[in-house]
C-alpha positions as CSV (number, residue, x, y, z in Angstrom):
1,X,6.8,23.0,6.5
2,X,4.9,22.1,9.8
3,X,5.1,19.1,11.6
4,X,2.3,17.3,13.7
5,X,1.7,14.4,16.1
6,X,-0.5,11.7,15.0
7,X,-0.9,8.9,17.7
8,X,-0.7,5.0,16.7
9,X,-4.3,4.2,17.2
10,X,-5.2,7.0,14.5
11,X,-2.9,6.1,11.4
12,X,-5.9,4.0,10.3
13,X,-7.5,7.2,9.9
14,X,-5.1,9.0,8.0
15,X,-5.0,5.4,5.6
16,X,-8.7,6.0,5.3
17,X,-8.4,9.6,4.2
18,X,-5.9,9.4,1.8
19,X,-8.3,6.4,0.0
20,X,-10.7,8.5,-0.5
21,X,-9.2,10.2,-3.4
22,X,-6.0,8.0,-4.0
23,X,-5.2,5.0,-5.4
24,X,-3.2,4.3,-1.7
25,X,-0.7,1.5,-1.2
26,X,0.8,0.8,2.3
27,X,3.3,-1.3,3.4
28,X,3.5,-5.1,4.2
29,X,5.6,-7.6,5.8
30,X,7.1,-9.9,2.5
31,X,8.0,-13.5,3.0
32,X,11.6,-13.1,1.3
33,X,11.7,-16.3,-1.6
34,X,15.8,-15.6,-1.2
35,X,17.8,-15.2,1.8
36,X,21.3,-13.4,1.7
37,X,23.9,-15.2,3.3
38,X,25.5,-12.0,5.5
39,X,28.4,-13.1,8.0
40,X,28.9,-9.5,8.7
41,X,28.7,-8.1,12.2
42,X,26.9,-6.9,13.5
43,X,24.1,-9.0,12.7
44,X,20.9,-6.6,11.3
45,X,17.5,-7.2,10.3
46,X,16.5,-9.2,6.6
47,X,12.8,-9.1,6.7
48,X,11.6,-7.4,3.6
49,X,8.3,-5.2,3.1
50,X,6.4,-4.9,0.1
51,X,4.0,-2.1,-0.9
52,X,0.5,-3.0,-1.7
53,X,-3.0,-1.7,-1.9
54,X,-4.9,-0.9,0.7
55,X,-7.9,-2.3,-0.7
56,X,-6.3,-5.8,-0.9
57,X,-4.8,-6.5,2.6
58,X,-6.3,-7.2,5.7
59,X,-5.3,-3.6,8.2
60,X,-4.3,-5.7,11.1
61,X,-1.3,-6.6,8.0
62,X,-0.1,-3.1,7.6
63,X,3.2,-1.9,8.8
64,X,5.8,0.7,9.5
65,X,8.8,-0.7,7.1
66,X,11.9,-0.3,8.7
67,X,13.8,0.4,5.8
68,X,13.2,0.4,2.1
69,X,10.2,-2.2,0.5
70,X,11.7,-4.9,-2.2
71,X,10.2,-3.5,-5.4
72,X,11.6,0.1,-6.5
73,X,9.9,2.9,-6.4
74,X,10.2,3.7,-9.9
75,X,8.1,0.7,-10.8
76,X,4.9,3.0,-10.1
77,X,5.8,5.3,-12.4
78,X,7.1,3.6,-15.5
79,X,6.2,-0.1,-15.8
80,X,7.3,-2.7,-17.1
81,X,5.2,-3.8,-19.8
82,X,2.6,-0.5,-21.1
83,X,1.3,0.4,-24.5
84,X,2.6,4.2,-25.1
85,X,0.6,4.9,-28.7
86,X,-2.1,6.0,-27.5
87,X,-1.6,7.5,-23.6
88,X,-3.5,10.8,-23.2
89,X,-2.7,12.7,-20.3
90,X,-4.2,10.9,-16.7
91,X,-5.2,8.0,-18.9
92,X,-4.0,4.5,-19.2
93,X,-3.8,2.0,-22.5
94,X,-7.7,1.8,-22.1
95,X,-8.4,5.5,-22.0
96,X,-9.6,4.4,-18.7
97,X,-8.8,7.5,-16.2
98,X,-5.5,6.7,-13.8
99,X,-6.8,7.5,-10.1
100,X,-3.6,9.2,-8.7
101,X,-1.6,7.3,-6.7
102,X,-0.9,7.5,-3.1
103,X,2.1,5.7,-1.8
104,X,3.7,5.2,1.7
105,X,6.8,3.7,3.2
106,X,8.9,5.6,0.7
107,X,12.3,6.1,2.0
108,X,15.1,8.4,1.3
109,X,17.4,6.2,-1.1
110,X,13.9,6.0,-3.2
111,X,13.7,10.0,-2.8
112,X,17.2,10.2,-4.1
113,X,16.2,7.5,-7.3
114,X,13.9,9.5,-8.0
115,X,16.3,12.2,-9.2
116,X,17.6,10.2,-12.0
117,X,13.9,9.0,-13.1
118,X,13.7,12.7,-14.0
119,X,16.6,13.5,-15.5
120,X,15.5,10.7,-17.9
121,X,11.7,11.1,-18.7
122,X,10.9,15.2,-17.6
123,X,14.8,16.7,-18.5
124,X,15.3,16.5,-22.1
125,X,13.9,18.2,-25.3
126,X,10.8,15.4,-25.1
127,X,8.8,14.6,-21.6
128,X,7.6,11.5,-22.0
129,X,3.7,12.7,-20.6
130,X,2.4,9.3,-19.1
131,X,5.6,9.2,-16.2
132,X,4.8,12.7,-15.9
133,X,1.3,12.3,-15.2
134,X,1.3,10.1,-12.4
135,X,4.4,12.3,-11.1
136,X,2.9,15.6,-10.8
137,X,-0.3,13.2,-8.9
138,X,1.3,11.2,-7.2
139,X,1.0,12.0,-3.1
140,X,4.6,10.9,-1.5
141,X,4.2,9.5,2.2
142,X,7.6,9.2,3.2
143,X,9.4,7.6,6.2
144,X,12.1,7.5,8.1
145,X,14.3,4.2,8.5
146,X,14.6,3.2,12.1
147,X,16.7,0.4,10.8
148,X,19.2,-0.7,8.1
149,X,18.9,-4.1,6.4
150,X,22.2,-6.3,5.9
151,X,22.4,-4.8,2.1
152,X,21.8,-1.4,3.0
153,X,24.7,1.3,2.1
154,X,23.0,4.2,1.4
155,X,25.3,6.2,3.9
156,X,28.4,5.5,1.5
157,X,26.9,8.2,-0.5
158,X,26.1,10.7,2.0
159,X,22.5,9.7,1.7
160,X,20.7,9.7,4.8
161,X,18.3,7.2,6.2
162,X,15.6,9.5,7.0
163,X,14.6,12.6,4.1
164,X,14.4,16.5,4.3
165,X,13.2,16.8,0.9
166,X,11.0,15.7,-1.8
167,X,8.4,14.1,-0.5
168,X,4.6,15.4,0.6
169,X,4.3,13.9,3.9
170,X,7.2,12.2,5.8
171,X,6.5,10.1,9.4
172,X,9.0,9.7,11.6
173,X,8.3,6.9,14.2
174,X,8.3,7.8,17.9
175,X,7.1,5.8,21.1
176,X,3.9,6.1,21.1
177,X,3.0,7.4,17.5
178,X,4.8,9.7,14.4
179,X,5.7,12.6,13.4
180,X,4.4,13.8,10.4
181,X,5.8,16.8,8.0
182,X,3.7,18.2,5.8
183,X,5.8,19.9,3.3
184,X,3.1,20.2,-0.1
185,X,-0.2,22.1,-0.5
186,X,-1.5,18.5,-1.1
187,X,-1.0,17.2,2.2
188,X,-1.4,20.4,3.8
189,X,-4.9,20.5,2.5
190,X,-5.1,16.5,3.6
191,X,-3.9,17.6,7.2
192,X,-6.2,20.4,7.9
193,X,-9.2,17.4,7.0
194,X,-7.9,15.6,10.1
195,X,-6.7,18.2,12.3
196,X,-8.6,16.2,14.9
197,X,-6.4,13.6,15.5
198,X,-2.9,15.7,14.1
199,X,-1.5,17.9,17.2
200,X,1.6,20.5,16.7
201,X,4.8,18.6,17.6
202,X,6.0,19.7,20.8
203,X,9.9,20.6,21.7
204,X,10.5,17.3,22.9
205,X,9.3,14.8,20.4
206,X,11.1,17.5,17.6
207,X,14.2,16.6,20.6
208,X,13.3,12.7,20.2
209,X,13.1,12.3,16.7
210,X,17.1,14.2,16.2
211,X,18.5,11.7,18.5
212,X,16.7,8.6,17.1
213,X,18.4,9.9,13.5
214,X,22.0,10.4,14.5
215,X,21.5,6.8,16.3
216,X,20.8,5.1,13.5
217,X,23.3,7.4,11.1
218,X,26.0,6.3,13.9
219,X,25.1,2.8,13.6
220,X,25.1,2.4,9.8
221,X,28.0,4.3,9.4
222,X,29.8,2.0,12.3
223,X,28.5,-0.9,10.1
224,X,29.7,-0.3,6.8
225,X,33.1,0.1,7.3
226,X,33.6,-3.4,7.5
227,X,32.9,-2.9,3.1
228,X,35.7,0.2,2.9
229,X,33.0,1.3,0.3
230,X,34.9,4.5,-1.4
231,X,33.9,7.9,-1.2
232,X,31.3,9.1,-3.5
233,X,33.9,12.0,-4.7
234,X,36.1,9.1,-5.9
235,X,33.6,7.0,-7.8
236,X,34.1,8.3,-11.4
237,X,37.7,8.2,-11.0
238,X,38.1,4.7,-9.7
239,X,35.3,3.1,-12.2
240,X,36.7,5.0,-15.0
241,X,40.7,4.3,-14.5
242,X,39.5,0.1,-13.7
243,X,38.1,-0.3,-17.2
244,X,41.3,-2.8,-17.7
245,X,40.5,-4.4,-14.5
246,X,40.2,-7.6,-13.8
247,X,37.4,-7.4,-11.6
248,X,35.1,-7.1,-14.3
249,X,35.3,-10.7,-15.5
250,X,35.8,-12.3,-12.2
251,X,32.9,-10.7,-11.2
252,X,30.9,-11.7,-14.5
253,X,31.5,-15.3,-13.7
254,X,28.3,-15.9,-11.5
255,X,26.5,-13.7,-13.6
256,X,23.6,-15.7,-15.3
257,X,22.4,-12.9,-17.5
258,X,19.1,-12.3,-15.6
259,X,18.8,-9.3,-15.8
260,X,17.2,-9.0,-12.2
261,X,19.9,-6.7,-10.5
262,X,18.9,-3.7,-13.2
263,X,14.9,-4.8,-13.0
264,X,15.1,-4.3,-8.7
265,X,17.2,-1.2,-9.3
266,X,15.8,2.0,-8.3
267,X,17.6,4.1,-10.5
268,X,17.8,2.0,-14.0
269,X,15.6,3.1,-16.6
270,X,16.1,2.1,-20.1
271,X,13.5,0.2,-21.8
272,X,13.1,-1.0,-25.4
273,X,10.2,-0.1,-27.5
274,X,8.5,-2.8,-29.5
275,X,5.3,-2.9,-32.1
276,X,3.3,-5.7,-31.5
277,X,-0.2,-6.4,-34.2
278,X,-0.8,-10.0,-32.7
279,X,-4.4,-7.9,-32.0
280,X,-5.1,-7.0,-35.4
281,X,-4.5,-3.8,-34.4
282,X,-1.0,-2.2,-34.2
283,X,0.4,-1.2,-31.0
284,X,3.5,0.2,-29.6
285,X,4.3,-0.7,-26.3
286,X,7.3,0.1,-24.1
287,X,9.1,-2.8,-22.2
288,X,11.9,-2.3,-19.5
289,X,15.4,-3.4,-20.9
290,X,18.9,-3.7,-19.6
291,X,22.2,-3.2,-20.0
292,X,23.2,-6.7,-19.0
293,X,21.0,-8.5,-21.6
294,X,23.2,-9.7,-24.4
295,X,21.0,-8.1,-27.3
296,X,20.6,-5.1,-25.3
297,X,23.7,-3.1,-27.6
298,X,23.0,-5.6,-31.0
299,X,22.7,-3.7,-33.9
300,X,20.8,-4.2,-36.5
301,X,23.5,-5.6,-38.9
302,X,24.1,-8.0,-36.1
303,X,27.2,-6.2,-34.6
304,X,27.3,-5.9,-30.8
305,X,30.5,-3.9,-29.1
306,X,29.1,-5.3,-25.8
307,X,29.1,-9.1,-26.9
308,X,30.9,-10.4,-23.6
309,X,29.6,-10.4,-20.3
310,X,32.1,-9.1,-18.6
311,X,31.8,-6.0,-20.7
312,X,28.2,-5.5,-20.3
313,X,29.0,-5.2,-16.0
314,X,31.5,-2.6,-16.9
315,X,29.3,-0.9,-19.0
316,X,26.6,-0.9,-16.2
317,X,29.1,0.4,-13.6
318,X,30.1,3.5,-16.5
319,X,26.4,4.6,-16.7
320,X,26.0,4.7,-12.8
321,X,29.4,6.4,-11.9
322,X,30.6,8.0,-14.7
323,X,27.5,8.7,-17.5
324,X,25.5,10.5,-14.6
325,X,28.2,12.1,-12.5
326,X,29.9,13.7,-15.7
327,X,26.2,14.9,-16.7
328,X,23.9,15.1,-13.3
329,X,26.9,15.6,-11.0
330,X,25.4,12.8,-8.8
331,X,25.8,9.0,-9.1
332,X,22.7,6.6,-10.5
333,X,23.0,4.3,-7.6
334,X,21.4,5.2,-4.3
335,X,22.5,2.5,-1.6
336,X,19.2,0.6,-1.7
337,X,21.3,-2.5,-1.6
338,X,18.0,-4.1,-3.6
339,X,20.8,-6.0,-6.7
340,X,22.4,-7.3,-4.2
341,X,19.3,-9.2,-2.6
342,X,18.1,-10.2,-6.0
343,X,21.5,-11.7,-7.4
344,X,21.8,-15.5,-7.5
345,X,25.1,-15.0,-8.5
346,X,26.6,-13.2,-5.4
347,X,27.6,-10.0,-7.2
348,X,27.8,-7.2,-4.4
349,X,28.5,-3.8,-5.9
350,X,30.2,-2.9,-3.0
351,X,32.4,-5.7,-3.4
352,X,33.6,-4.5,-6.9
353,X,33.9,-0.3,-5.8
354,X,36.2,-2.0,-2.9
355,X,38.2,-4.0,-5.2
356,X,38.4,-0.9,-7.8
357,X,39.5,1.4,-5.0
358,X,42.0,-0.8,-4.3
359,X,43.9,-1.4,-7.6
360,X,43.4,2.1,-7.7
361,X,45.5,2.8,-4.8
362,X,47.8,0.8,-5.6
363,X,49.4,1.6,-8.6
364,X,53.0,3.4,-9.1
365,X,52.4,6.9,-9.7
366,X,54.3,8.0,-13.0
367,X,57.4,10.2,-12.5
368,X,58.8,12.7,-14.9
C-alpha cells in the first residue's frame, strides 16, 4: 500500500477523475428531520451527512463527514425494492448496463458491515450475482472519523474509527489536506492518472495522522464509559442467558413496529421475495424485511412463534449476538449507532446490552 498527499484545493480534482468512469457519490451536510435528546457529557457533534451524487449537488456543498453518513452502506448494494427475475450480470431490471459505483465518506463501522453483507449474499452454496456485481465494481473511498457523533459506539467492539482494511482508497484528514492510501490495483491505476497533484507522504504527516487517531480513540473510549457497554467477548453469553429477561418487554413498550431501526441498520439483511403481475407480466422482485414486523415469522397456516413484540426484539438481539458470533465468530452490529437515531421510541441498544450485563452479573452462582 502507498500513501500520498493530496492538498485541499485539489480533492475537486480527484472528485472529477473518479466521475469519469464512476457512478461517484460524495458526501453532504443532512438537515437531520429528528434530533436525539443526548444529556451525556461530554457534549459531541449531531449533524448528520448524507451521501449523494456528484452530479446532483452543487461542489461548494461537498464535505469531509466527520463520522458515518445516515443511510447504510449496504443500501448501495442491495435495495430496497428491485426486480431479481431477470438481473444479468452488470445489468439492472431494465437490462440497462449498471455504471459501477464510486462511493466516498465510507467509514470503518460501514467496512466492518460489510463483512456480514457477505457472509449473506457471496458465502453460501448460491451467490446472489446482482450484490455481487456491483461489489466486485464498486470503488471504496474510505475515511477516517475525526469525530464521533452522540450515538456512536463503535469502540465497544474494538472497531476503530479510522480503517486498515477493505477499502480502495482511504483519506485521512490533516491541516492543510489528506492523506490518501491506495491499497487496490483500481485506485492505484486512478493515482498514477493524477500523480500531479498526489505527493509521497512524508515522515511527519504519516507522524500527524497516528496522533490525530489515538486522539480521537482516547476520546471515544473516555466517552462511552458513561454506557458500561459490555465487552464484545461477553455478548453471546449475556444475550443468550437474558432470554427470560425482563428487559425485553420493557423495552418493547415504545416500540411502534416501524421497522426503521432494522431498515437504518448497516448490517440487517433479510428481505422477502414477492411476485407481483399488476404489469401483465410476472415479476419477482425482492423487498427488504424485518425481524420486527409482526408477519415477518407468520406461516402460512397462520401460525407465528414470534407473535408478541417483545419476542420479536429478542429475536433481533439473538441474530446479532448469538446467530453470527456462533457462525461468523463476529457480532452483526458494528457501533454505527444509526437505530438509535432513527427510533421514535427511545430504544438504545446499548441501553439493553447494559441492563443484560447487569442481571447477568448478578445472579447467584449455583453451588454443588
Amino acid at each position: 500500500m502507498e500513501t500520498y498527499f493530496l492538498k485541499n484545493e485539489d480533492i475537486l480534482k480527484f472528485y472529477e477523475r473518479l466521475n469519469q468512469e464512476y457512478e461517484l457519490f460524495v458526501p453532504v451536510k443532512a438537515k437531520s428531520a429528528l434530533k436525539l435528546n443526548c444529556d451525556c457529557k461530554p457534549i459531541v457533534p449531531t449533524d448528520d451527512f448524507s451521501i449523494k451524487k456528484f452530479s446532483q449537488v452543487k461542489k461548494e456543498e461537498i464535505v469531509f463527514s466527520d463520522y458515518r453518513s445516515t443511510e447504510p452502506i449496504r443500501s448501495f448494494f442491495t435495495q430496497y425494492k428491485e426486480e431479481v427475475s431477470v438481473f444479468f450480470e452488470g445489468e439492472d431490471s431494465k437490462g440497462k448496463k449498471e455504471r459501477p459505483l464510486a462511493l466516498c465518506g465510507v467509514k470503518n463501522c460501514d467496512i466492518f458491515a460489510l463483512k456480514i453483507q457477505d457472509f449473506v449474499f457471496l458465502g453460501g452454496s448460491e451467490v446472489d450475482a446482482a450484490y455481487k456485481a456491483r461489489r466486485d465494481t464498486t470503488l471504496i473511498i474510505a475515511s477516517d472519523c475525526p469525530q464521533f457523533k452522540n450515538v456512536c459506539f463503535c469502540r465497544a467492539f474494538d472497531i476503530n474509527p479510522f480503517p486498515t482494511e477493505g477499502y480502495d482508497f482511504n483519506f485521512s484528514p490533516l491541516t492543510n489536506g489528506y492523506l490518501v492510501d491506495v491499497a487496490s490495483q483500481k485506485a492505484s491505476s486512478i493515482a498514477f492518472s493524477l500523480k500531479d497533484v498526489l505527493v509521497p507522504a512524508t515522515l511527519g504527516q504519516l507522524s500527524g495522522r497516528s496522533s490525530k487517531r489515538e486522539s480521537v480513540v482516547r476520546r471515544l473510549d473516555d466517552y462511552l464509559t458513561q454506557y458500561q457497554i459490555p465487552k464484545k467477548e461477553k455478548l453471546q453469553d449475556i444475550v443468550v442467558s437474558g432470554h427470560n429477561s425482563t428487559v425485553w418487554q420493557n423495552e418493547s413498550r415504545t416500540c411502534v413496529e416501524c421497522n426503521g431501526c432494522v431498515f437504518i441498520c448497516d448490517t440487517c439483511h433479510c428481505f422477502l421475495l414477492s411476485d407481483d403481475s399488476s404489469s401483465g407480466n410476472a415479476r419477482r422482485l425482492r423487498l427488504w424485511d424485518g425481524c420486527l414486523l409482526k408477519n415477518f415469522t407468520k406461516v402460512a397456516g397462520g401460525a407465528n412463534p414470534l407473535k408478541l413484540r417483545y419476542m420479536r426484539l429478542r429475536n433481533r438481539f439473538l441474530k446479532k449476538f448469538d446467530f453470527f458470533i456462533s457462525n461468523l465468530g463476529i457480532q452483526a452490529c458494528c457501533g454505527c449507532g444509526r437505530c438509535i437515531d432513527v427510533c421514535p421510541g427511545k430504544i438504545d441498544i446499548r441501553r439493553i446490552l447494559k441492563i443484560l450485563h447487569e442481571s447477568r452479573q448478578v445472579q447467584p452462582e449455583v453451588v454443588g
